[in-house]
Backbone bond lengths (Angstrom), bond angles and torsions (degrees), N, CA, C in turn:
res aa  C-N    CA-C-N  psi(-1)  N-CA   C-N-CA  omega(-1)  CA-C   N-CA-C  phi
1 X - - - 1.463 - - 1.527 112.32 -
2 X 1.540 121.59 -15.61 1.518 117.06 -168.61 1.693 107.56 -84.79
3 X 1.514 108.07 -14.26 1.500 100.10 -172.90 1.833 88.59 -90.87
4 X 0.945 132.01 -44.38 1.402 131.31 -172.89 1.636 102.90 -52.23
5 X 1.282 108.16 -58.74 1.665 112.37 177.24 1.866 107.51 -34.76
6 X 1.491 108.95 -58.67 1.399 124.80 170.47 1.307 126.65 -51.26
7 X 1.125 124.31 -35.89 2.172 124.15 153.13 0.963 135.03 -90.24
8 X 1.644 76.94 139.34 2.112 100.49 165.18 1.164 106.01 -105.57
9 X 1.195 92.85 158.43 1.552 117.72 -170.32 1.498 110.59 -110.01
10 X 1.306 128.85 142.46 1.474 142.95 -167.79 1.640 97.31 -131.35
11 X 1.714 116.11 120.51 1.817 108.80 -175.44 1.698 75.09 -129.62
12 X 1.641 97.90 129.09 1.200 108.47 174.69 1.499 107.90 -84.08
13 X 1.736 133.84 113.61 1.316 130.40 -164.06 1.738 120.82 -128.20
14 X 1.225 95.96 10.90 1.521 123.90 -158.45 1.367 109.65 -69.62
15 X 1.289 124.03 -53.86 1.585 132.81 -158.37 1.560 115.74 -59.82
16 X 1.004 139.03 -179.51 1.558 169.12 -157.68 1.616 90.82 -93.29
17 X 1.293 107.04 -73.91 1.747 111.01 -143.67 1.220 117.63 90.06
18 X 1.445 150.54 18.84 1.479 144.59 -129.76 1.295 94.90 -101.10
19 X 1.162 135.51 12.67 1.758 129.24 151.39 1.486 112.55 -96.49
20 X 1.293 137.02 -7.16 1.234 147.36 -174.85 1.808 105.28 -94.84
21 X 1.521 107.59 66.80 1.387 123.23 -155.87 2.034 102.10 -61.71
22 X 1.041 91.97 162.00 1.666 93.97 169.09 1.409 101.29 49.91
23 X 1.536 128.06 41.91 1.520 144.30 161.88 1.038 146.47 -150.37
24 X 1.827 135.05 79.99 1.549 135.73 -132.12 1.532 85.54 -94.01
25 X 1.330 132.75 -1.99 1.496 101.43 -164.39 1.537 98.36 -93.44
26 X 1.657 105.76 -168.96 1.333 114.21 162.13 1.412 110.45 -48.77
27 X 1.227 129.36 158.59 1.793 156.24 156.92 1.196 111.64 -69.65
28 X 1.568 102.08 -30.81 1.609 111.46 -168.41 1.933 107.28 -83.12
29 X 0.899 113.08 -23.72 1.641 130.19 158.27 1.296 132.61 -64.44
30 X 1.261 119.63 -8.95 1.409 134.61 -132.98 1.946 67.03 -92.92
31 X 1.789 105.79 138.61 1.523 109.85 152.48 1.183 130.32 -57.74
32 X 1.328 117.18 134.71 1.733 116.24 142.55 1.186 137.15 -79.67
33 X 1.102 102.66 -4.39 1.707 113.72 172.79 1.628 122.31 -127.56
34 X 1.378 130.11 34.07 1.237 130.08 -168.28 1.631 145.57 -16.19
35 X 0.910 91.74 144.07 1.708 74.71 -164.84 1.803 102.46 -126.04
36 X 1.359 140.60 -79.22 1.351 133.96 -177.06 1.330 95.74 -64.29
37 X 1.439 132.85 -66.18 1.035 151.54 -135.06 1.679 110.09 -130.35
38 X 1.351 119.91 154.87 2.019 103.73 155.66 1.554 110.82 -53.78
39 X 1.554 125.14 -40.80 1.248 138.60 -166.97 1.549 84.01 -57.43
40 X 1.375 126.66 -114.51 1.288 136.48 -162.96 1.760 106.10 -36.68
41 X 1.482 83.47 158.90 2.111 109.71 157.59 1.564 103.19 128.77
42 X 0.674 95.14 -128.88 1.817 104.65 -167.07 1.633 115.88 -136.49
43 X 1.503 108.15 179.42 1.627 116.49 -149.86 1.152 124.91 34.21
44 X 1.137 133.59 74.36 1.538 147.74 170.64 1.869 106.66 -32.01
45 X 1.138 116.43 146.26 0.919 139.12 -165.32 1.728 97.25 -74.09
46 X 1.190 133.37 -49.09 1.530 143.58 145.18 0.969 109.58 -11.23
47 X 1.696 118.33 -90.77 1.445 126.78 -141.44 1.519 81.45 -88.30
48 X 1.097 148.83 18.05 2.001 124.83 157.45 1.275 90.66 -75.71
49 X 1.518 117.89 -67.22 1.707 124.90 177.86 1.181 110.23 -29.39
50 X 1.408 126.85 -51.48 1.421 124.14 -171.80 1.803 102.17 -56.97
51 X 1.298 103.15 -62.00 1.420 97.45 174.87 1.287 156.09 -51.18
52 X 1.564 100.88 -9.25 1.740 116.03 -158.92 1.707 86.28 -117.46
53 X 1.604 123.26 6.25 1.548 133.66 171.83 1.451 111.33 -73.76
54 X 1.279 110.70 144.21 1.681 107.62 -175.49 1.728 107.84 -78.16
55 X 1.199 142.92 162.24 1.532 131.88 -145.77 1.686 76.14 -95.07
56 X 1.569 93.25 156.23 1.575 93.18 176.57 2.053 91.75 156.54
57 X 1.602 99.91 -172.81 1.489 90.85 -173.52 1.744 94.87 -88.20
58 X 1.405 118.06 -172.21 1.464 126.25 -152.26 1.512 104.30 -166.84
59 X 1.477 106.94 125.80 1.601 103.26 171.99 1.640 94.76 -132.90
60 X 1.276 91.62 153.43 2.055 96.69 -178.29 1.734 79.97 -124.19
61 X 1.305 112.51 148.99 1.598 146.87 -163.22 1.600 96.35 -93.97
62 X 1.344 167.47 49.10 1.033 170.02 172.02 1.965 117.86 -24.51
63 X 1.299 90.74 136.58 1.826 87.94 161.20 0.931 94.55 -167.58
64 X 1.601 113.78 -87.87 1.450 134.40 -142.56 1.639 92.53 -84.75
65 X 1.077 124.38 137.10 1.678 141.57 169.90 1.581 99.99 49.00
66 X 1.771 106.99 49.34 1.605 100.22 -171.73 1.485 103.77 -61.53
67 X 1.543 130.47 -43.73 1.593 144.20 178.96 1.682 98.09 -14.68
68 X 1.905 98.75 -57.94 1.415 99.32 -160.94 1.400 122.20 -91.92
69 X 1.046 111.92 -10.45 1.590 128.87 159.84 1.749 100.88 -62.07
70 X 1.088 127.67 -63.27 1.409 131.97 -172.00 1.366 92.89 -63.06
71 X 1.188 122.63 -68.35 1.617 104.17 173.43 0.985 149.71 -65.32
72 X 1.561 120.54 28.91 1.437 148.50 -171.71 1.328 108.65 -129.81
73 X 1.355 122.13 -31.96 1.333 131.95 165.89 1.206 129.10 -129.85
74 X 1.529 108.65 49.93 1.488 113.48 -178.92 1.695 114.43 -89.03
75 X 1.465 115.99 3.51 1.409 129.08 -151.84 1.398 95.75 -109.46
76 X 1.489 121.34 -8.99 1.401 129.14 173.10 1.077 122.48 -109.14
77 X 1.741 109.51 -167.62 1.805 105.31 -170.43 1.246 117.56 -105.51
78 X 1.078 104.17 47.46 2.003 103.68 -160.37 1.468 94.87 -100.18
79 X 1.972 97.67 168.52 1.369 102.31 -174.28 1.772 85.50 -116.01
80 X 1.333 122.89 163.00 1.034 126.75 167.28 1.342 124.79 -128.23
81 X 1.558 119.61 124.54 1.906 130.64 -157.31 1.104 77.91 -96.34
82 X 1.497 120.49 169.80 1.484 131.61 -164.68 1.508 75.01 -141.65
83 X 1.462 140.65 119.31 1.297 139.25 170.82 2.004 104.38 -93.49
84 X 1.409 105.07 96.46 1.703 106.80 -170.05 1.393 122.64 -43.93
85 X 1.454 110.27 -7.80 1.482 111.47 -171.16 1.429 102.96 -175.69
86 X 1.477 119.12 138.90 1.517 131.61 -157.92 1.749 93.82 -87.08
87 X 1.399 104.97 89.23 1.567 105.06 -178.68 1.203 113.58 -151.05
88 X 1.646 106.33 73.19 1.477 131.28 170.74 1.625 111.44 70.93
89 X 1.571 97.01 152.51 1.749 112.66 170.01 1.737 94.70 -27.20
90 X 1.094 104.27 -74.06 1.907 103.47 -149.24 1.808 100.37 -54.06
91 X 1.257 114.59 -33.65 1.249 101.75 175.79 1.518 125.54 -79.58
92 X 1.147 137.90 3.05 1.405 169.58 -52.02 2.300 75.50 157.73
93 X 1.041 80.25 -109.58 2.008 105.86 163.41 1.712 86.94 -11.79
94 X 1.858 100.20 -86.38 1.593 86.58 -149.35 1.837 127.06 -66.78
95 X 1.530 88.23 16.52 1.651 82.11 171.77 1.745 103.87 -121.88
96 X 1.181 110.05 41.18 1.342 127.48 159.55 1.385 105.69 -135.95
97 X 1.522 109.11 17.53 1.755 94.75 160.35 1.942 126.91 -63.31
98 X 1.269 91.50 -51.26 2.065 106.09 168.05 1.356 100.88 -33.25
99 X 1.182 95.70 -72.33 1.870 86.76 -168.36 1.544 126.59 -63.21
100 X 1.343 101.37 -56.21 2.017 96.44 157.32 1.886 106.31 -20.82
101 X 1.402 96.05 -74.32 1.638 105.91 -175.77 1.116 99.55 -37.22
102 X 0.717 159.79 -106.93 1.995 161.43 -175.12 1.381 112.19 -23.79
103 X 1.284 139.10 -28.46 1.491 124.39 169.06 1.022 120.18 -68.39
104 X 1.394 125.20 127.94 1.451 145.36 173.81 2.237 89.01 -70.03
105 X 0.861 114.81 76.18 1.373 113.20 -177.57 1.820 121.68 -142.19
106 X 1.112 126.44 157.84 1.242 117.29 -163.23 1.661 113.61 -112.28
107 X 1.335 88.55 -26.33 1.785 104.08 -176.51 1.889 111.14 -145.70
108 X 1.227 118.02 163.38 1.449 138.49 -168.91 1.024 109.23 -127.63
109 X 1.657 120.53 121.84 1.231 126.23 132.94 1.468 124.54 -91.87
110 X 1.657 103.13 133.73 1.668 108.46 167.63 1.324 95.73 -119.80
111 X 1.502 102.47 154.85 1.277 143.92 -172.43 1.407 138.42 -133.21
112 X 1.756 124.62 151.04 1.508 77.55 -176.68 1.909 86.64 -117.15
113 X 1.386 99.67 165.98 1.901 109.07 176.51 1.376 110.05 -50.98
114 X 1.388 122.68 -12.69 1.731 111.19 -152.02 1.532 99.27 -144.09
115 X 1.458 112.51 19.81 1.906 116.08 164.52 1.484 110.71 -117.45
116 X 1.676 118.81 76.91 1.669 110.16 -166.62 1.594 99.98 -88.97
117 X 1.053 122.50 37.31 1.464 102.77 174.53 2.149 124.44 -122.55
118 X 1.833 102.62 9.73 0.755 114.23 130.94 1.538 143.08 15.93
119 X 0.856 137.39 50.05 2.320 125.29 -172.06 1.421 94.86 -66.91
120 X 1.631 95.88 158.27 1.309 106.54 167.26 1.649 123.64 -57.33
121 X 1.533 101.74 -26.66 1.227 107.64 -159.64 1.482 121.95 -91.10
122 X 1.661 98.94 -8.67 1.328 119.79 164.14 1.717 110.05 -67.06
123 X 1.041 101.88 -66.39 1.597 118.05 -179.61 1.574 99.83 -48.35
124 X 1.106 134.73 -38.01 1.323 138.53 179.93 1.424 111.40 -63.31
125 X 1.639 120.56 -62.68 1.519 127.84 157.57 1.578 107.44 -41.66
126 X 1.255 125.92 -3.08 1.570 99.19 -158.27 1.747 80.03 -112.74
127 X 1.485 117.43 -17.12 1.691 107.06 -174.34 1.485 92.46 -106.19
128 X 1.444 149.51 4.41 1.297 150.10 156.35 1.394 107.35 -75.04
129 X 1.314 123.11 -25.45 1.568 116.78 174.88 1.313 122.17 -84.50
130 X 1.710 109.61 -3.79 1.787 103.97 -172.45 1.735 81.28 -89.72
131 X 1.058 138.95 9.83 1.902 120.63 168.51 1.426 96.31 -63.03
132 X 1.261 127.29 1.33 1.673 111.98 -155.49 1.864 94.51 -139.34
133 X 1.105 101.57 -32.22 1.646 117.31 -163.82 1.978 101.66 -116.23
134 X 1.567 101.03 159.56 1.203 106.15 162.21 1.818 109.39 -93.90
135 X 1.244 105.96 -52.17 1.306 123.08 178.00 1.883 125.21 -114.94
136 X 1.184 104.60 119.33 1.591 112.43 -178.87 1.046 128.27 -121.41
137 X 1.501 108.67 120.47 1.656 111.90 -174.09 1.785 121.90 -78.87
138 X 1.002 141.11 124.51 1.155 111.23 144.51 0.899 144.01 -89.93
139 X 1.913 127.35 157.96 1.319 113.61 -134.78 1.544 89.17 -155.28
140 X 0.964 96.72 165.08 1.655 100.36 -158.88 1.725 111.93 -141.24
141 X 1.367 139.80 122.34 1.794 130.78 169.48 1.215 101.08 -106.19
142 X 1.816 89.07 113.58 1.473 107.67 -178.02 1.772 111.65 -84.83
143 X 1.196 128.52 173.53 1.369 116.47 175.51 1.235 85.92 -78.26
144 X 1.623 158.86 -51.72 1.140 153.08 -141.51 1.859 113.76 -135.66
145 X 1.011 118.44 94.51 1.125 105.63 178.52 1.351 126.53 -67.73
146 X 0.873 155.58 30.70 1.518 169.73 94.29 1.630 93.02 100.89
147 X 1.698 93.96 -113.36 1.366 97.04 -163.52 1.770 101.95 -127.60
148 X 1.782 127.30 38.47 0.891 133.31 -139.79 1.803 96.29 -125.22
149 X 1.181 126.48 131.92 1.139 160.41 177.63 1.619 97.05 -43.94
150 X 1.739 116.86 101.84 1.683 109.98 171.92 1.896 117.48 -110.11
151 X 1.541 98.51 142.01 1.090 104.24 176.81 1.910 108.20 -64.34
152 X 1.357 88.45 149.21 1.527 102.81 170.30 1.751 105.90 -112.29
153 X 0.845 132.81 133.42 1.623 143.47 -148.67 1.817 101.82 -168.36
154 X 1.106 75.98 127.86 1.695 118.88 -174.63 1.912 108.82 -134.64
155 X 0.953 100.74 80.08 1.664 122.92 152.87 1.552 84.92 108.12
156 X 1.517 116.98 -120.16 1.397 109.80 156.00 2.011 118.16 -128.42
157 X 1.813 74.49 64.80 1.575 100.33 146.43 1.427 148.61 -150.00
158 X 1.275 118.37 144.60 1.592 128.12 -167.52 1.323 107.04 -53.18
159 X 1.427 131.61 98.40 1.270 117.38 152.23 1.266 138.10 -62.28
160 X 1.435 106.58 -53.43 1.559 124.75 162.70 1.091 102.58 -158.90
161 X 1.635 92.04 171.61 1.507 125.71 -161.77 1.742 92.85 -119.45
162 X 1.439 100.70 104.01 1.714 102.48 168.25 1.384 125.72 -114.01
163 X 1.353 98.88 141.07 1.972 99.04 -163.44 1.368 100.89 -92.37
164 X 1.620 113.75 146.20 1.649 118.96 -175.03 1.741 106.86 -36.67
165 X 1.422 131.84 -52.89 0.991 137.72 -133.83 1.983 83.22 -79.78
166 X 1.295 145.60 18.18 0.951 138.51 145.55 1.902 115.76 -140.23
167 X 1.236 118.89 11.32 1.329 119.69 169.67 1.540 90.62 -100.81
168 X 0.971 138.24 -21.06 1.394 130.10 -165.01 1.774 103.32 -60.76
169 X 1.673 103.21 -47.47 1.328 109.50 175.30 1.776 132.61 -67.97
170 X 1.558 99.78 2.58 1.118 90.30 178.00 1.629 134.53 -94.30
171 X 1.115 143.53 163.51 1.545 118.50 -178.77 1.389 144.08 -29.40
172 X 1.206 136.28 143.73 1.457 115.54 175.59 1.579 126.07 -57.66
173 X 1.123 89.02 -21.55 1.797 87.31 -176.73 1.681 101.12 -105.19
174 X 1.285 110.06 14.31 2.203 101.08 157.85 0.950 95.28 -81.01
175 X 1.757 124.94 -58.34 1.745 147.32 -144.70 1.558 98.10 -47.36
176 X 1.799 98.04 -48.57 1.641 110.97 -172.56 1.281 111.81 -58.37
177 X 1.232 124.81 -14.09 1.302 129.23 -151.07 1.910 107.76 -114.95
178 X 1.419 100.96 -20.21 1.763 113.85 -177.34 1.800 90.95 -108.71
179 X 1.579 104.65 81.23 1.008 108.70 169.30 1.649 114.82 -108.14
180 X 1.048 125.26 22.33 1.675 133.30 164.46 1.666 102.14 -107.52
181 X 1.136 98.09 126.82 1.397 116.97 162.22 1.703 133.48 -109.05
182 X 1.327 115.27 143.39 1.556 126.20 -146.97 1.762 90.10 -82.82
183 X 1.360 123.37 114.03 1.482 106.37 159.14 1.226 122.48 -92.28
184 X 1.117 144.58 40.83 1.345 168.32 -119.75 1.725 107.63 -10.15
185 X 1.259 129.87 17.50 1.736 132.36 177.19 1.335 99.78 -90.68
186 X 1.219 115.10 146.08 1.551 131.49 -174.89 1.844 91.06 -153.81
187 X 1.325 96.19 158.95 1.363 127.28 163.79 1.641 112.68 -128.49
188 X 1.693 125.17 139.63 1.171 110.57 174.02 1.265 125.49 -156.31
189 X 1.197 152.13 117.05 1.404 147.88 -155.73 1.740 102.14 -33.04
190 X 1.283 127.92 118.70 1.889 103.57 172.18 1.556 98.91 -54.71
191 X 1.249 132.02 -78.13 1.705 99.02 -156.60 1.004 144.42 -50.60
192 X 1.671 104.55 -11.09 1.752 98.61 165.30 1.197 102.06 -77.82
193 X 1.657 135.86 -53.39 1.220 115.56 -175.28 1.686 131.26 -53.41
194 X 1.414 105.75 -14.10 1.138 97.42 164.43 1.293 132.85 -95.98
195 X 1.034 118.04 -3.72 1.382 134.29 146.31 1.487 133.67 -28.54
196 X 1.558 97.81 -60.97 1.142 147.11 166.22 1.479 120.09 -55.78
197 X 1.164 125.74 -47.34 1.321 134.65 159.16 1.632 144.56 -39.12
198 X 1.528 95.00 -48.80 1.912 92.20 162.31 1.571 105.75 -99.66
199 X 1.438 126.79 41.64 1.389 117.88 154.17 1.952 100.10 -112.23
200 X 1.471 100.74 -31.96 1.529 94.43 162.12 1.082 137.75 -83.15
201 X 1.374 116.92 4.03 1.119 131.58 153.65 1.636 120.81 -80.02
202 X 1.551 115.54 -32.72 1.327 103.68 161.91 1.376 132.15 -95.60
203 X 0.988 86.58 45.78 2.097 92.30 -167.21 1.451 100.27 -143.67
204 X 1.296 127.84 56.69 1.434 138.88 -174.49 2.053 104.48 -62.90
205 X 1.216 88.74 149.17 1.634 85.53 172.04 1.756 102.32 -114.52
206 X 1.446 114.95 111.85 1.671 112.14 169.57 1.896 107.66 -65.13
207 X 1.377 110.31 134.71 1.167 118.24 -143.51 1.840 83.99 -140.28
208 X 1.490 140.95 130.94 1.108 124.67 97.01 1.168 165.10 21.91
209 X 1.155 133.98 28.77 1.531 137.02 -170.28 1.599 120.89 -94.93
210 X 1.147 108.97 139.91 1.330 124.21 157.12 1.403 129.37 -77.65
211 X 1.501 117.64 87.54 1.934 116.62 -171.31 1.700 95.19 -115.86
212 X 1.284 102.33 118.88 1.435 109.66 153.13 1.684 99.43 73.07
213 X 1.522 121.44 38.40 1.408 112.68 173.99 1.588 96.76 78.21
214 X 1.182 139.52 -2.98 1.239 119.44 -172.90 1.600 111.11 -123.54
215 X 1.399 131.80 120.41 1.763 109.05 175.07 1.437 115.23 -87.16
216 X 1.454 129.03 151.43 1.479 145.04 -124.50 1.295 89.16 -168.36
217 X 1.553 125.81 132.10 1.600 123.82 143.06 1.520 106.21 -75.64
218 X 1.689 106.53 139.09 1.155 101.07 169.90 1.683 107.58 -144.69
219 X 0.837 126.83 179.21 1.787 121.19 -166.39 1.376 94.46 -107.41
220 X 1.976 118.16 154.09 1.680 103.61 -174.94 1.558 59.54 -171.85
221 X 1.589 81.46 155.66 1.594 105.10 -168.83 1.643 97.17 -126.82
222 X 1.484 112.22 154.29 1.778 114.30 -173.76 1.113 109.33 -132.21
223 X 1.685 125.60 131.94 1.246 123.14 -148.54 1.829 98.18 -80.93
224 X 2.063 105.64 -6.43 1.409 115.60 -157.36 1.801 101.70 -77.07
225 X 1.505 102.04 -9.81 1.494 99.92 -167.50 1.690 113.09 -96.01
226 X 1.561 100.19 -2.88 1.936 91.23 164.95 1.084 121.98 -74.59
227 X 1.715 115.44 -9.88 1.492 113.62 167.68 1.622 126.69 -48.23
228 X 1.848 96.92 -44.57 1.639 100.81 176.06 1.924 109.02 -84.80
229 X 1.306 112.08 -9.11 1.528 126.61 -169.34 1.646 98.85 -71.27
230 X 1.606 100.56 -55.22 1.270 103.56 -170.65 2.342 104.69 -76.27
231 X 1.194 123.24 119.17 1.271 134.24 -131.01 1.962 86.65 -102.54
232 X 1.350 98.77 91.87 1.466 92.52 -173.60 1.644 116.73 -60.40
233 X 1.328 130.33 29.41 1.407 125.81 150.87 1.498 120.65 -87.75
234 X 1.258 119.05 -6.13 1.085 138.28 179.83 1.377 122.73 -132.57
235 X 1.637 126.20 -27.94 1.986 123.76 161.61 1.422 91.91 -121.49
236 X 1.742 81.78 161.14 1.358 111.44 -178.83 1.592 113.68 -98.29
237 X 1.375 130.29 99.32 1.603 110.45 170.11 1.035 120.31 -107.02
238 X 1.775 126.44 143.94 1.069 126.06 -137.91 1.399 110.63 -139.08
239 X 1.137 153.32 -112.64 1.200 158.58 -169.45 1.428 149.37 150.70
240 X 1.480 159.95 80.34 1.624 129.60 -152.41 1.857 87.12 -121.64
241 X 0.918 100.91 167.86 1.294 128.95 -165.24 1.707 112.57 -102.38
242 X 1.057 115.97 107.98 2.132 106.38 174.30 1.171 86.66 -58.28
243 X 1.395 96.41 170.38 1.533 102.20 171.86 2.410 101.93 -111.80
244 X 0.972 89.41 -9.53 1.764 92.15 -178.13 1.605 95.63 -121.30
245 X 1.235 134.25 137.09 1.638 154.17 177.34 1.726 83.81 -72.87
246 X 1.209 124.60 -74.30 1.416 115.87 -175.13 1.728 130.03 -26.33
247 X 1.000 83.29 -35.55 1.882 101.00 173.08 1.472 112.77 -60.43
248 X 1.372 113.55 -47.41 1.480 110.71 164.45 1.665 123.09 -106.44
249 X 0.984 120.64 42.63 1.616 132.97 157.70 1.409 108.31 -51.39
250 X 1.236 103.16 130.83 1.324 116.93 155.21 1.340 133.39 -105.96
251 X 1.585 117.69 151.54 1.957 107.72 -159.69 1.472 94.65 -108.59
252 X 1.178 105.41 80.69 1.868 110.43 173.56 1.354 102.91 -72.19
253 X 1.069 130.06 -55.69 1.617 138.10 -157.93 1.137 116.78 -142.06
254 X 1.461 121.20 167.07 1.297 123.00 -165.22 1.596 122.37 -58.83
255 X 1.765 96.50 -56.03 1.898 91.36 177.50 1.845 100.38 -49.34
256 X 1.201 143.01 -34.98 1.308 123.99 161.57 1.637 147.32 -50.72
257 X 1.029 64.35 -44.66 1.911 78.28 156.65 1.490 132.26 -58.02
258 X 1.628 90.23 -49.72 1.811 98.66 178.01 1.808 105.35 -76.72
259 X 1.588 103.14 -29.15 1.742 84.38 177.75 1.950 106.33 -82.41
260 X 1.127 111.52 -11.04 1.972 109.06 155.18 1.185 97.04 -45.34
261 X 1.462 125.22 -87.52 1.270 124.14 -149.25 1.426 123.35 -89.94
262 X 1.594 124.40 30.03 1.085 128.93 111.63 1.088 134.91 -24.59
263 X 1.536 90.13 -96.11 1.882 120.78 177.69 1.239 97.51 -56.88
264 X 1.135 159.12 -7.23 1.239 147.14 119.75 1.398 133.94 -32.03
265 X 1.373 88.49 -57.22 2.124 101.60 167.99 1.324 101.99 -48.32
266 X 1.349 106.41 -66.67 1.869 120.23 -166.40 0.994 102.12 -53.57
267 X 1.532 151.68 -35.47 1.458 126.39 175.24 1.807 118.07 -103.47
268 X 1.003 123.91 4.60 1.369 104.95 173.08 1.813 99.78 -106.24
């Protein structure tokens, strides 16, 4: 109970959703229990996350439909980062640096707004492993690794975190071999992560984007690159494994959503 007493929690809630067609609101709202529509009904996709969090202080990452995020969880104790511009996980992070800075706290959970299937007891293994680690990924073996970001691990540690769009190119028999996959949740001591923070802040990635019909370089920061930030002669990064891929689903799009609120049906 003393490391749980010791974290806050960071739920990244910021983004668009812009594959979740025929839906302007937050993702992070999206029902688990539907009612007119998949869109509408009750238990927001949020407040389960909020709940299955170990008790402690709480910041949600703000942008897109912040109004309705605040008005979905105004009945709680959360702090809310206003992230100024939709420019990746790590930037996501660096506008929850202030508040980190102010917790009397020992360890971090991050999260993301749109993976509610989470246990407590996962999240619990994931702050029982920084006794050993500074930073811990969780990681997940999917039947299919699709198009999902794999750890590279050397004994039992994280070297890096590589995204398909360059593991794709590597041999068939590495691919076979990067069989853990990144579900983007981490746990992490705050002072290493803050440590960690104004070097990811100076190490921007120029990025490509599509805003408003138009493409734009724009800079976006990745929460996947404190793995090489944090300087393994000095932190430990580490890893535990879900044991079900379902647990860390993400609700990109609609056929996702409706298999949420399934596996939703099926367990309550």
């Amino acid at each position: 109970m003393e490391t749980i007493k010791k974290t806050a929690s960071i739920i990244l809630a910021a983004g668009r959703g812009s594959r979740m067609k025929d839906y302007a609101g937050s993702k992070t709202l999206l029902p688990l229990i539907p009612e007119a529509s998949p869109y509408s009904g009750t238990r927001p996709i949020l407040l389960h996350i909020i709940d299955n969090l170990p008790p402690g202080p709480m910041a949600v990452i703000v942008k897109h439909r912040k109004e309705d995020i605040i008005s979905a969880t105004y009945h709680l104790s959360i702090t809310y980062c206003e992230q100024p511009v939709l420019n990746g996980t790590g930037g996501a992070l660096l506008a929850a640096r202030t508040f980190l800075e102010k917790q009397d706290c020992e360890n971090l959970l991050i999260t993301m707004g749109d993976v509610p299937f989470v246990r407590p007891e996962t999240y619990a293994a994931l702050l029982g492993a920084l006794h050993e680690h500074d930073l811990v990924v969780l990681g997940f073996i999917p039947r299919n690794k699709k198009q999902y970001g794999v750890l590279e691990i050397e004994g039992n540690q994280v070297r890096r975190i590589v995204e398909w769009k360059y593991w794709k190119d590597y041999s068939q028999e590495k691919q076979a071999m990067l069989s853990v996959c990144n579900s983007g949740i981490y746990a992490a001591k705050k002072e290493s992560l803050l440590t960690s923070l104004s070097v990811l802040a100076s190490k921007p990635h120029v990025v490509q984007k599509e805003i408003n019909g138009v493409f734009r370089e724009q800079k976006e920061f990745f929460i996947t690159d404190l793995v090489e930030h944090l300087h393994p002669e000095n932190h430990s990064i580490g890893y535990i494994v879900c044991k079900n891929e379902h647990e860390v689903m993400g609700i990109d799009d609609l056929p996702a959503l409706l298999k949420a609120q399934e596996i939703y049906r099926q367990q309550v």
